[in-house]
C-alpha positions as CSV (number, residue, x, y, z in Angstrom):
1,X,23.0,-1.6,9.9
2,X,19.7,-2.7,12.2
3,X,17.0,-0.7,11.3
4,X,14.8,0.4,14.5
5,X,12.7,3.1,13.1
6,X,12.0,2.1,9.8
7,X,9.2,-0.7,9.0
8,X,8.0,-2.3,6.2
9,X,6.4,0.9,5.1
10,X,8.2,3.7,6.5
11,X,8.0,4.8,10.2
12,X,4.6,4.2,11.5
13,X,2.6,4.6,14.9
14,X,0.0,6.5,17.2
15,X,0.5,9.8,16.9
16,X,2.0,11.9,19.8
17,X,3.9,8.9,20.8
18,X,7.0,7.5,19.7
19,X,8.0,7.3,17.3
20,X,5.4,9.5,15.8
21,X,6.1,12.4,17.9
22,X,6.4,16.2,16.1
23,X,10.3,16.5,17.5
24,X,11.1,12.9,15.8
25,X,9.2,14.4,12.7
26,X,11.3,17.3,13.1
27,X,14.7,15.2,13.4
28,X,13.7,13.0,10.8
29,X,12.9,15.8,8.5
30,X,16.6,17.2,9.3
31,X,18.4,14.1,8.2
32,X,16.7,13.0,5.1
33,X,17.3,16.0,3.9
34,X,20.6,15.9,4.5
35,X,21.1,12.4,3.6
36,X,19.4,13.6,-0.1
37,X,20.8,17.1,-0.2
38,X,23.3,16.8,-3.5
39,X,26.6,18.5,-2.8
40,X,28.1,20.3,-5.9
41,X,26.4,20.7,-8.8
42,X,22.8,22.5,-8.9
43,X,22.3,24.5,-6.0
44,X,18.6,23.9,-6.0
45,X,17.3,20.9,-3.1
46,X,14.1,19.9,-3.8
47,X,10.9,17.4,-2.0
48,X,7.2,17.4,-2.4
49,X,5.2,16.1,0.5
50,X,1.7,14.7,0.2
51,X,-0.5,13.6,3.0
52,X,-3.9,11.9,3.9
53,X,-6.3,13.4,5.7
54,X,-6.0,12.6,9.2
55,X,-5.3,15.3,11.6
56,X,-2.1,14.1,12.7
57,X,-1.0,15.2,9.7
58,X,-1.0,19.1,9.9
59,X,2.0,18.5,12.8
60,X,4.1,16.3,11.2
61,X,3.8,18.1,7.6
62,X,4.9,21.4,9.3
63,X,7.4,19.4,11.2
64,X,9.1,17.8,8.6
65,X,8.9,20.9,6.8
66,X,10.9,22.6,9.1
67,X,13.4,19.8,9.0
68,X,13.8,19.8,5.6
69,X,13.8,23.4,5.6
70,X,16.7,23.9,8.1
71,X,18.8,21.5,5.4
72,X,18.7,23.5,2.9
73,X,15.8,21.8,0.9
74,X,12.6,23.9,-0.8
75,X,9.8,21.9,0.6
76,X,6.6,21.9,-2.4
77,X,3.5,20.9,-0.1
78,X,1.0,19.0,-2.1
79,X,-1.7,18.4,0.5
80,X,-4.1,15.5,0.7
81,X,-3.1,13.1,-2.3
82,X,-2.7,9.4,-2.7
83,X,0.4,7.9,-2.0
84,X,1.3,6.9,-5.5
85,X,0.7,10.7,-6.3
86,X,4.0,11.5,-4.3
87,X,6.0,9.1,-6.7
88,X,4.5,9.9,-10.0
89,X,5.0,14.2,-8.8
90,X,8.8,13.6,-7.1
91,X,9.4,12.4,-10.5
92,X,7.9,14.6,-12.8
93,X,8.9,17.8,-10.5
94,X,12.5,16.9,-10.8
95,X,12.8,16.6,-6.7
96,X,15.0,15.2,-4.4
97,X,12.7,13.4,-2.4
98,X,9.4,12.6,-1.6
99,X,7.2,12.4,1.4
100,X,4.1,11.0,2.5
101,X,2.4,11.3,5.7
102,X,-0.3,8.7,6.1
103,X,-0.3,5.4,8.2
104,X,-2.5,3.6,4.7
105,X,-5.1,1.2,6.5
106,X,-4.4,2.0,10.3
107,X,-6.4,4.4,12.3
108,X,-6.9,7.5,12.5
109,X,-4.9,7.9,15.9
110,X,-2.0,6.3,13.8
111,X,0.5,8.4,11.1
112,X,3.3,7.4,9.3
113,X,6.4,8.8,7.0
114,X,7.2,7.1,3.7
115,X,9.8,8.2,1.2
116,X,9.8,8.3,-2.0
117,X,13.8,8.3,-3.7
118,X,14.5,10.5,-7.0
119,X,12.8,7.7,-9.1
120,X,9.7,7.5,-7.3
121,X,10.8,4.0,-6.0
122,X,10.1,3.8,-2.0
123,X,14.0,4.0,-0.7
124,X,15.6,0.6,0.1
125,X,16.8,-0.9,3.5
126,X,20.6,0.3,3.2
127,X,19.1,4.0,2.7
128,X,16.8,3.8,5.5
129,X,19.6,2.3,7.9
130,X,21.2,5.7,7.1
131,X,18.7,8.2,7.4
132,X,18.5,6.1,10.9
133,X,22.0,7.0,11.7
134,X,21.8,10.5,10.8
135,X,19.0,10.8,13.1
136,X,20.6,9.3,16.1
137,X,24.1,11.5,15.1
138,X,22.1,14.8,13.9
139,X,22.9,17.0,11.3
140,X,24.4,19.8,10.6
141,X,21.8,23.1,9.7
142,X,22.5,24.9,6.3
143,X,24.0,28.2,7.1
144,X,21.3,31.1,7.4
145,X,21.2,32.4,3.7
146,X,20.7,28.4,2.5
147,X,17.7,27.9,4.5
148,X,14.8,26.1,2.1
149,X,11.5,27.6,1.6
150,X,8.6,25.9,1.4
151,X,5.6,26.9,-1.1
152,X,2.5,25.2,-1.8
153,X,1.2,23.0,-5.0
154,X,-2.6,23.7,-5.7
155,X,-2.5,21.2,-9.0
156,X,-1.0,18.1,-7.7
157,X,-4.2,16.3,-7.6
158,X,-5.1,17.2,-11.2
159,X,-1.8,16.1,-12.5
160,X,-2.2,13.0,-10.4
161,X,-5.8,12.8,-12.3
162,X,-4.3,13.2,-15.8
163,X,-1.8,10.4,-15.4
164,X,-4.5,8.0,-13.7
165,X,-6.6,8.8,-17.1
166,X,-4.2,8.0,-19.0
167,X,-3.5,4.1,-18.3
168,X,-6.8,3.6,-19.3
169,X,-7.2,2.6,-23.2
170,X,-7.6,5.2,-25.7
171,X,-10.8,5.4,-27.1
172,X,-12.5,3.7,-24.1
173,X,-15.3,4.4,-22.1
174,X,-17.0,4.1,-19.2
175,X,-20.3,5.0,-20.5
176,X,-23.8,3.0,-18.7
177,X,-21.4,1.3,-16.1
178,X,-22.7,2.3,-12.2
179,X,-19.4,2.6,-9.9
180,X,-19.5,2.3,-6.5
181,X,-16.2,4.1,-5.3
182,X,-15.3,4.4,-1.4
183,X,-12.4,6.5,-0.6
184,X,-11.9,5.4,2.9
185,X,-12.6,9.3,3.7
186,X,-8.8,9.7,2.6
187,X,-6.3,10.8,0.1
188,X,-8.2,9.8,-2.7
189,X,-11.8,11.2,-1.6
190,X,-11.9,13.9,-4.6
191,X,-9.1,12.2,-6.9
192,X,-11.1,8.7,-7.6
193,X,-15.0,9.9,-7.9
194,X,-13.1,12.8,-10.8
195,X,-11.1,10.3,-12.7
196,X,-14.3,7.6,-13.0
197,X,-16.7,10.8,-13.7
198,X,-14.3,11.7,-16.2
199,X,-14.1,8.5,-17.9
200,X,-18.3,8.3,-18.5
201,X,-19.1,6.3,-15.8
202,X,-22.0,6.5,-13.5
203,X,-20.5,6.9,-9.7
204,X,-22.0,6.3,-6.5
205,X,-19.2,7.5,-4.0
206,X,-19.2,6.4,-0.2
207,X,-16.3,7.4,1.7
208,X,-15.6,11.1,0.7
209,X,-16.0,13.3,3.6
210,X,-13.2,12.8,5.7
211,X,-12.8,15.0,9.1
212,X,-9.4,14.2,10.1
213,X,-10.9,11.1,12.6
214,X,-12.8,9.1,9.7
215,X,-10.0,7.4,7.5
216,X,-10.4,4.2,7.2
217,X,-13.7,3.7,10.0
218,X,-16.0,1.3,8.8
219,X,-15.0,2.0,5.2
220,X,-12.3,1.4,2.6
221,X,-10.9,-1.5,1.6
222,X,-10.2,-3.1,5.2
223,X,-14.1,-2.7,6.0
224,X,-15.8,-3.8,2.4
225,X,-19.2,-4.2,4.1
226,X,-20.2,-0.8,3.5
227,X,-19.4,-0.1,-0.1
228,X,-21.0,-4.3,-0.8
229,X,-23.9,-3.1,0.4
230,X,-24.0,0.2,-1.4
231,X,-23.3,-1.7,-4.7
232,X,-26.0,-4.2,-3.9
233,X,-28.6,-1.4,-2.8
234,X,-28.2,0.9,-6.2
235,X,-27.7,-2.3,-8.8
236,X,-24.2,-0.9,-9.5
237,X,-21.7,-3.5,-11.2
238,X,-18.7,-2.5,-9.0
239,X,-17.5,-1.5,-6.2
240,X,-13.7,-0.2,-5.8
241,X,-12.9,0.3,-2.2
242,X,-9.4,2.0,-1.5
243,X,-7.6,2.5,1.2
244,X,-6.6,5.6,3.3
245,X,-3.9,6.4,1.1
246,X,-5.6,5.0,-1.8
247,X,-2.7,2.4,-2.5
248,X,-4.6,-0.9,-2.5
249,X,-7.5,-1.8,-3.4
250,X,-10.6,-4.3,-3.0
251,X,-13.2,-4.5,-5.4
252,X,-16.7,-6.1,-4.9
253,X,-18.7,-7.4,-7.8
254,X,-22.4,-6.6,-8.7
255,X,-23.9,-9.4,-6.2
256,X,-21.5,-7.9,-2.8
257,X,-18.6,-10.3,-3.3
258,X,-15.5,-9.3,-2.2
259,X,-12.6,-10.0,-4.5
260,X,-8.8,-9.5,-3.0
261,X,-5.6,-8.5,-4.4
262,X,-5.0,-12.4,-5.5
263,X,-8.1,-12.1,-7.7
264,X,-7.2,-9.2,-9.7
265,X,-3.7,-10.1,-10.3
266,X,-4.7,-13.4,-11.6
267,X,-6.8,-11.4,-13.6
268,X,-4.1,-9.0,-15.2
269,X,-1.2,-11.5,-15.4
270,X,-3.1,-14.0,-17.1
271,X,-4.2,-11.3,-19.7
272,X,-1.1,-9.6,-20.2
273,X,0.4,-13.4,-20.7
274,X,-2.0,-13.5,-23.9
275,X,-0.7,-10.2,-25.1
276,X,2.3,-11.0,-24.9
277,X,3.1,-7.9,-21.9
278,X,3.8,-9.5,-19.1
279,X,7.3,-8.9,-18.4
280,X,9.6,-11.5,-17.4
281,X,6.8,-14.6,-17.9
282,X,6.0,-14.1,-14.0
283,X,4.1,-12.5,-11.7
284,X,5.5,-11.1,-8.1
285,X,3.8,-11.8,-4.8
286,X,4.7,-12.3,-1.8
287,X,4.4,-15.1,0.7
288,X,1.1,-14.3,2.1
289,X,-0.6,-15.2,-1.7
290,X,-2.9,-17.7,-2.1
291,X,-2.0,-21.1,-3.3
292,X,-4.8,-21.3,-6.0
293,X,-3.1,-18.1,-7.2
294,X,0.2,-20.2,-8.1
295,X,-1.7,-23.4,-9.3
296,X,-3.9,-20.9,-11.6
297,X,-0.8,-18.9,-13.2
298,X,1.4,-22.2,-13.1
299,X,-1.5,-23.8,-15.6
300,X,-1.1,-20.6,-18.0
301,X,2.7,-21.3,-17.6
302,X,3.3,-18.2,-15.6
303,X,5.5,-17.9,-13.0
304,X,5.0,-16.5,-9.4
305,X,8.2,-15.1,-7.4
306,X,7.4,-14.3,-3.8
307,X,8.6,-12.3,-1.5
308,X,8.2,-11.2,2.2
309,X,5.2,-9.3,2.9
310,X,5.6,-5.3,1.6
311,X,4.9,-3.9,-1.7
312,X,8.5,-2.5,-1.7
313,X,10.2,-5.5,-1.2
314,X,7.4,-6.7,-4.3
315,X,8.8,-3.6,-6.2
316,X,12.9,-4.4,-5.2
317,X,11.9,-8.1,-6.6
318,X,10.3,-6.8,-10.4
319,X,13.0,-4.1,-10.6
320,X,15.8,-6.3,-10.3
321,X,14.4,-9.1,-12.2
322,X,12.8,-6.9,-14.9
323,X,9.3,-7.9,-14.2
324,X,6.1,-5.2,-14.8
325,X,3.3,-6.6,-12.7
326,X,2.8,-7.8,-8.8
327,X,1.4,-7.3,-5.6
328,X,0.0,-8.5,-2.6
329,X,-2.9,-10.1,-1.4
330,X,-4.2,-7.0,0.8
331,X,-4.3,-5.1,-2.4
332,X,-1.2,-3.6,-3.0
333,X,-1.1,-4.0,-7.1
334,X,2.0,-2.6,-8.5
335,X,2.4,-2.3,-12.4
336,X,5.6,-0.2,-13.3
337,X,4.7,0.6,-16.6
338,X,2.2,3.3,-15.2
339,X,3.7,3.7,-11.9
340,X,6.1,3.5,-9.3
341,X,4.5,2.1,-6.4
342,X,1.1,0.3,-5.9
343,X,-2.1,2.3,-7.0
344,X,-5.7,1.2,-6.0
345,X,-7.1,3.4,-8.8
346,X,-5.2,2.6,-11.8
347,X,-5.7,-1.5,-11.0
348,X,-9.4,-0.4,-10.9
349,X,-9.2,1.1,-13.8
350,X,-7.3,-2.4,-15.5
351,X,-10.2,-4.3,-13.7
352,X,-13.0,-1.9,-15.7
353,X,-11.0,-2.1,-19.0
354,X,-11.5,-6.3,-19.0
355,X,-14.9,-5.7,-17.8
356,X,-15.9,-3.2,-21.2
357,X,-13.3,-5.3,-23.3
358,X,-14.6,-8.6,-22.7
359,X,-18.5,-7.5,-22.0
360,X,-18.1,-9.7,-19.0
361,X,-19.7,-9.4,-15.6
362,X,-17.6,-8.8,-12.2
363,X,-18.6,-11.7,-10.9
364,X,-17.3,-13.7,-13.8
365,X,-13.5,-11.7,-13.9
366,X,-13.2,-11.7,-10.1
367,X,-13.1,-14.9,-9.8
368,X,-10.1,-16.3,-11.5
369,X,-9.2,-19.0,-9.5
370,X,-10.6,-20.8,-6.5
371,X,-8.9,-20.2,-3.0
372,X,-7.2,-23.0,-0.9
373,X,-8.6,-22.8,2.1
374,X,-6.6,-19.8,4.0
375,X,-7.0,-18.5,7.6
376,X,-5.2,-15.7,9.2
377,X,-5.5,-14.0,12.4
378,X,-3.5,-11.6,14.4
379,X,-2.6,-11.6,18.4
380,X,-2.1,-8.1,19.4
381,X,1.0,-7.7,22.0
382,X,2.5,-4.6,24.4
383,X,5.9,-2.5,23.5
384,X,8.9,-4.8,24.3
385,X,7.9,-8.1,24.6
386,X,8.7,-10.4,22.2
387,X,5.8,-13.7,22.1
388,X,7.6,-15.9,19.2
389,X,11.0,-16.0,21.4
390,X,8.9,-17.8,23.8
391,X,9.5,-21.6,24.4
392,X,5.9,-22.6,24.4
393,X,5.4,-20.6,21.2
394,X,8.1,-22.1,19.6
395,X,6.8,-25.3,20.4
396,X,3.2,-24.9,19.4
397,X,4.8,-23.8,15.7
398,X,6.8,-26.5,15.9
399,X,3.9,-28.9,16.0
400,X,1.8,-27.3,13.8
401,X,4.7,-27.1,11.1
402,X,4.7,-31.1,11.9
403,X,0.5,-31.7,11.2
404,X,0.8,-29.9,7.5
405,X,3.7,-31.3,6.2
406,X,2.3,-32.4,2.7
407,X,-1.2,-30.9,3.8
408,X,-0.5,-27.1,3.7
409,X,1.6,-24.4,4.8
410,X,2.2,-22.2,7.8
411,X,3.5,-18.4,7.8
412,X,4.1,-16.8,11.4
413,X,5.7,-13.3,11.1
414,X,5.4,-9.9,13.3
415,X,3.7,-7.2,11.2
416,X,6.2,-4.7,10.0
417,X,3.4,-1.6,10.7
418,X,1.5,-2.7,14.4
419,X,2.2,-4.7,17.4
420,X,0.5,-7.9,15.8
421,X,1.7,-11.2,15.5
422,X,0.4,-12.7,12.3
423,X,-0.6,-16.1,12.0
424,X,-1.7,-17.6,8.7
425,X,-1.9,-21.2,7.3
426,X,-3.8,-22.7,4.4
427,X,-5.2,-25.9,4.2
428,X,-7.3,-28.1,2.1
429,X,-9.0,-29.4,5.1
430,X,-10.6,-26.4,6.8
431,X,-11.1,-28.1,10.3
432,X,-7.3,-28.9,10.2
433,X,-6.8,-25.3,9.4
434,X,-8.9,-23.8,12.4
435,X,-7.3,-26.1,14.6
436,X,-3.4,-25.3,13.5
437,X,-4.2,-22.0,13.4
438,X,-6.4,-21.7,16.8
439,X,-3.5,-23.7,18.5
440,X,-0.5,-21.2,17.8
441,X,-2.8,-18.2,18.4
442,X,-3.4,-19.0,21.8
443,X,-0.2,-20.1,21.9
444,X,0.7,-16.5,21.6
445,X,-2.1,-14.9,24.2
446,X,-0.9,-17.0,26.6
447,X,2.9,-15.8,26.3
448,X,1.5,-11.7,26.2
C-alpha cells in the first residue's frame, strides 16, 4: 500500500495544518494504538511519548494521548527528550510503542510524529501503510472500563543520561578538554551539557534555553556558525552541535571547521576496522555520501552499502545485513551496539574517545578524507504540483546526466520531510559542477 501520510521520518509539517493538525494527531493516536494494542495475552498496552520543545508540541502530545488513551493503551509521558531517548525507554520500559513529537531540523512552526516499534527500531514501510489505513477506516474505541491512563515519567532524561555515559570507555575521562555543546534550544538542551559535565569535561553550552519558537534558529547543527565561533572565541577544542531532537550531529574542530556526518563515520569505521568491530567489513550510507568517503574506506578495504536518503532505511540496511555502524551525511550516525536509532551525543562521545585515545587534535581526526567536490541545493515548490514530471525538467536532467558521464554523478530526489526538490551532483571540476547543478535548478523554478 501507497503511503500518503508517512515520510521518510514519520509524518511531518507546519503545525495547525495538514497534516499536522490536533484532530489528525487525535486519529492518528487512535489507530496506532490499535494497530499495536496485543490481543490476548497480558492485558497491560503500553507507549511512552517524548517530545522537543516547540510549542506545537503540548497539542499534539495531549492529542495523541487521547488517541492512544481511547484504545485502550496507558500513555507514560516523558517530556522534552532526544529522539533516541524514546527508543532506548520503549525498550527498557517494556512498551508497546513509542512516540516522538519533533519535526528534528525544521522550524519551529513545523512538528512531526515518529514511532518507535517494541524494539526501539523506527517502524518499517508495510507498518506505516497500515497505521495509514486504520486512519482513513477508524477504529474501534476500547469499551469504557478499558480506557488507558496516561501518567507522567520525571526520570526519563536521567536514564537517557546513564545509558549515554555508558558507551563511553571505562576508565576514561574528559578531564582539561573545553566543549562547546549547542543543543539547538531542543530536546537535548539539559541532557548533553549533564552527560559532558559528568564525564570531566569543561563545557561551554550555546543553545540551551529554548521557548517553544527557538529550536533550531540560528543554532544546531543546520546553522554551525554560531557554536564555530563560540569554539574559536573561548579556545575550546570542540564544538558538538545537535539538532532539535538531538539525533545528528556536526562537530567543529578547535580552528571553526565544520566536519559533517561523512567525516566522523570515516573516522569510526576506519577504527573499528583495526579493532577488529566493525560488523560486516562495511559501512552503511546512503546515496547522498561523499565520494572520497568510498575511495577512503575502499583503501582500508571496507565496504560502503548505500541506501536512499533516511536513517531508517540506513538502520533496515545494517539490520538485515548484520552490520553495526552507518549514517548519513547530515549527521544521522547510527551504531546499534549502543542504540537503536541515530544519536548526536553518543557519536560525540566516539569522536572525544579518539580525541583522548590518540592525543590527537580535532582538526587532525576530522578530517579523514578529502571531499570530491559536492554541491547541493534545494528549489522550494507549493502543495500539489509536481516539477520533476515536467518535460523541460526531465530534459535538463537528462543533459546534465549526459555532461558527467565518467566525470561525476547526479542525484535529483524530492525531500521525504519538506516541499524541496533536492538537487546534488559532485564533480572533480567545480565549474562543471556549478553549472550542472545551476542548470537543473532553474530548470525546476521555472516549472513552479
Amino acid at each position: 500500500m501507497t503511503r500518503k501520510l508517512f515520510g521518510t521520518d514519520g509524518v511531518r509539517g507546519t503545525a495547525n495544518i495538514h497534516p499536522m493538525t490536533a484532530e489528525m494527531a487525535l486519529r492518528i493516536g487512535a489507530a496506532v494504538g490499535r494497530y499495536f494494542r496485543r490481543e490476548g495475552g497480558s492485558t497491560v498496552h503500553r507507549v511512552v511519548i517524548g517530545k522537543d520543545t516547540r510549542l506545537s508540541g503540548y497539542m499534539f502530545e495531549n492529542a495523541l494521548t487521547a488517541g492512544l488513551t481511547s484504545t485502550g493503551m496507558n500513555v507514560l509521558l516523558l517530556g522534552p527528550v532526544p529522539t533516541p531517548a524514546v527508543g532506548l525507554l520503549t525498550t527498557s520500559m517494556r512498551a508497546d510503542l513509542g512516540v516522538m513529537i519533533s519535526a528534528s531540523h525544521n522550524p519551529a512552526s513545523d512538528n512531526g510524529i515518529k514511532f518507535f516499534g517494541p524494539d526501539g527500531f523506527k517502524l518499517s514501510d508495510d507498518a506505516e501503510a497500515e497505521i495509514e489505513r486504520l486512519i482513513e477506516a477508524g477504529v474501534e474505541p476500547a469499551k469504557a472500563h478499558n480506557i488507558g491512563r496516561a501518567k507522567r515519567i520525571d526520570d526519563g532524561r536521567f536514564r537517557y543520561v546513564e545509558r549515554v555515559k555508558s558507551t563511553f570507555p571505562a576508565g576514561m575521562r574528559l578531564d582539561g578538554i573545553k566543549i562547546v555543546i549547542d543543543c539547538a534550544n531542543g530536546a537535548a538542551y539539559r541532557a548533553a551539557p549533564e552527560v559532558l559535565w559528568e564525564l570531566g569535561a569543561d563545557v561551554i553550552p550555546v543553545g540551551v534555553t529554548p521557548d517553544g519558537r527557538n529550536i533550531n534558529l540560528e543554532c544546531g547543527s543546520t546553522h554551525p556558525r554560531l557554536a564555530a565561533e563560540t569554539v574559536v572565541a573561548h579556545g575550546a577544542d570542540l564544538g558538538i552541535c545537535l539538532d532539535g531532537d538531538a539525533d545528528r550531529v556536526i562537530l567543529i574542530d578547535e580552528t571553526g571547521q565544520v566536519a559533517d556526518g561523512d567525516q566522523i563515520m570515516a573516522l569510526l569505521a576506519a577504527r573499528w576496522a583495526e579493532e577488529g568491530r566493525l560488523k560486516g567489513g562495511a559501512l552503511v550510507a546512503t546515496v547522498m555520501s561523499n565520494l572520497g568517503l568510498e575511495r577512503f574506506l575502499a583503501a582500508r578495504g571496507v565496504g560502503l552499502e548505500r541506501t536512499a536518503v533516511g536513517d531508517r532505511y540506513v538502520v533496515e540496511r545494517m539490520r538485515a545485513g548484520g552490520f553495526n555502524l552507518g549514517g548519513e551525511q547530515s549527521g544521522h550516525i547510527v551504531m546499534t551496539d549502543y542504540a537503536t536509532t541515530g544519536d548526536g551525543l553518543m557519536a560525540g562521545l566516539q569522536f572525544l574517545a579518539e580525541m583522548v585515545r590518540t592525543g590527537q587534535p580535532a582538526s587532525r581526526l576530522a578530517t579523514s578524507f578529502d571531499r570530491v567536490p559536492q554541491l547541493l541545493q534545494n528549489v522550494r515548490y507549493a502543495d500539489g504540483q509536481t516539477p520533476l514530471d515536467v518535460a523541460s525538467v526531465q530534459s535538463a536532467i537528462t543533459a546534465a546526466e549526459g555532461v558527467l558521464i565518467g566525470k561525476g554523478r547526479l542525484l535529483i530526489r524530492k525531500s521525504g520531510t519538506e516541499p524541496l526538490i533536492r538537487v546534488m551532483a559532485e564533480c572533480e571540476d567545480e565549474a562543471l559542477l556549478t553549472r550542472v547543478v545551476g542548470g537543473i535548478v532553474d530548470a525546476v523554478k521555472a516549472a513552479v
